[in-house]
Each structure stands twice: as C-alpha cells, then as structure tokens.
N, C-alpha and C positions, 0 to 999 in steps of 0.2 A: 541342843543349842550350839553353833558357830563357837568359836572359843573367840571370845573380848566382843560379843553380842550380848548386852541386856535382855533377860526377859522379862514378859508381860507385866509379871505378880516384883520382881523386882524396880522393874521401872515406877511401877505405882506405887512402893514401899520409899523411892525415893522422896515421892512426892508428898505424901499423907503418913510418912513415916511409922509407929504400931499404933494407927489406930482402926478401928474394927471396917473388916470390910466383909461383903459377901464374894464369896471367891468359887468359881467355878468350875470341879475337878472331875476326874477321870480314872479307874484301876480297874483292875481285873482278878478275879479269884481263878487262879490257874489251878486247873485238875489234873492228876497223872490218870492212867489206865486202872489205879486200884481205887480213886474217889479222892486221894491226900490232896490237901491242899497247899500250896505253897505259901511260903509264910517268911518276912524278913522281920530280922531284928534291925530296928531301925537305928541311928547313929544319932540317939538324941539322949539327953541325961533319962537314966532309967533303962536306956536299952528296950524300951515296949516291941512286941510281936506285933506286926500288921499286915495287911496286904499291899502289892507293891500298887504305887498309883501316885497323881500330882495336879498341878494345877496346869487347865489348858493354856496355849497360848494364843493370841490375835488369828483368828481365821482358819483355826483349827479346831476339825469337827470330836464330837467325844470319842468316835470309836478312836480314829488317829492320837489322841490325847492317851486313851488307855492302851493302845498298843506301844505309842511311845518309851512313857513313863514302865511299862513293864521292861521293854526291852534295855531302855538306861541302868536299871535298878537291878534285874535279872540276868541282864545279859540272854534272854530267850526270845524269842520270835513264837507270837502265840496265835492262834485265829479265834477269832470271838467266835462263841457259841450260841451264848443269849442272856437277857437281862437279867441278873440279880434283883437289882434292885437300885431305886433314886435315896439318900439318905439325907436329911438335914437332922440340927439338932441344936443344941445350947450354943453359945461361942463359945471357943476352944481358943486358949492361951498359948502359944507356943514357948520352949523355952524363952526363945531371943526376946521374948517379947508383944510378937506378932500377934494382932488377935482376931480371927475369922468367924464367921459363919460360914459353913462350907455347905454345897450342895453338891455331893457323889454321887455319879454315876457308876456305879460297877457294873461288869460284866465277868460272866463266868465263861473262860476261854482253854484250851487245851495247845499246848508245846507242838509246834513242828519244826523248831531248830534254833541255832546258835547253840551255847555253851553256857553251863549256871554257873554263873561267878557273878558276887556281891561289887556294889561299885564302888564300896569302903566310906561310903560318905550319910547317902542317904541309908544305904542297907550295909550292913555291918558283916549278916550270917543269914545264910537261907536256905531251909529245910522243908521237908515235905513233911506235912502232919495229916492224920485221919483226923476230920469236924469233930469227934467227939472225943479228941482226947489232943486237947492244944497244947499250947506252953501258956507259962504267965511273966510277967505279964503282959495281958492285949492291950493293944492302943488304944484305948477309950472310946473316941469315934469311931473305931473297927469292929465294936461289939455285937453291934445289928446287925451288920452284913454279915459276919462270922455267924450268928445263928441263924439267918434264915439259910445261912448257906449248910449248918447243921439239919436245920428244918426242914430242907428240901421246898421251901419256898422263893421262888422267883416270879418277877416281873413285879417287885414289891415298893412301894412309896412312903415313907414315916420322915 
C-alpha cells in the first residue's frame, strides 16, 4: 500500500468501526526443497505462529493478494503452486478489537527470490519448520491449514 493510502479493510473499519464483518483474505504456505514450511511469529499479544497472508484489497485478485501479503511480511517473491485449501470458521476477535469472519484462501507456493526478513510489524520472527514438528503457539485460525498441509491434503474447503 502507497504510504498515506488507506486500505480497503481500514477504510471500512473507519466506517463500522469493531463490529463483525466478513473479510476476504489471501496467504500462502511457502515450502523449501526439504518440505519446511515457513512460518511468522506474528506481532500480536501472545506472539502466535502463523502463516504469512491478509486481507485483499478493491480489485485485487486472491493469487495477487497472497503473493502480496507474502512478499510485505517475508520479504520473499513466491510462485503459487496450488490450492491448500478455502477456510472459514467462528469469528475471530482480534486484539484491537476487530471482529471478522474470515474466509482464507491459501495457497501452497515455493521461494524464487528476494531476501527473508520479518517486516517487524505484522511478523516479528520467521522460521522454516518441518509440518510435524511446529512451534506453539499456532494462530488459532491457522490450525486447519497447518494440518492439512501436515496431512498432505489440498484443494480442501471447511
């Protein structure tokens, strides 16, 4: 986002301030050559582990959303490989406040360039982990996806 540009999810936060909305996001479960998966500690009370990803903005398709949000957060340039999986679930409370229903798109994508550096905001710390032996703790909403992506199941809907 432009520097002194509002975005989508903030413009509509000015307007309806925390009250619940359905919000329409984007991330990627990025894989190395040994299967790890990449994983931020996010910059929120508690520190939770997640995958990097966010919410789209006006006219922007999922893939571009999840490559976006990967490359702000990771500092990486990734190329989508293929579906994960669509995720909905309970609303989710953020600290600030904010309270969504969110519907994720993830895609599982592999690294072909930039540099892994955290963007100190959203993502704090960012490690490579093997699926079956994470950190804790996960981000609550990121639990599903982290197992199917343990599970070896993709193109998955819950």
């Amino acid at each position: 986002m432009p520097h002194g540009q509002v975005g989508y999810v903030e413009g509509l936060r000015g307007h309806i301030g925390h009250a619940p909305v359905i919000m329409t996001c984007a991330g990627c479960a990025v894989l190395d050559e040994s299967g790890r998966v990449l994983l931020q500690r996010r910059g929120e009370a508690g520190g939770p582990w997640g995958l990097p990803g966010g919410a789209l903005e006006l006219g922007e398709t999922l893939e571009a959303a999840a490559l976006r949000e990967t490359r702000e957060e990771t500092g990486l340039d990734v190329r989508p490989d293929e579906l994960l999986g669509v995720y909905t679930g309970p609303l989710h409370t953020y600290a600030n406040g904010d309270v969504v229903q969110a519907v994720v798109v993830v895609l599982t994508a592999t690294r072909i360039g930039g540099n892994l550096s955290a963007d100190g905001s959203e993502a704090v710390d960012l490690r490579w982990f093997a699926p079956d032996d994470l950190p804790t703790p996960i981000f609550g909403p990121h639990e599903p996806m982290l197992d199917d992506l343990r599970q070896g199941r993709r193109g998955r809907w819950v």
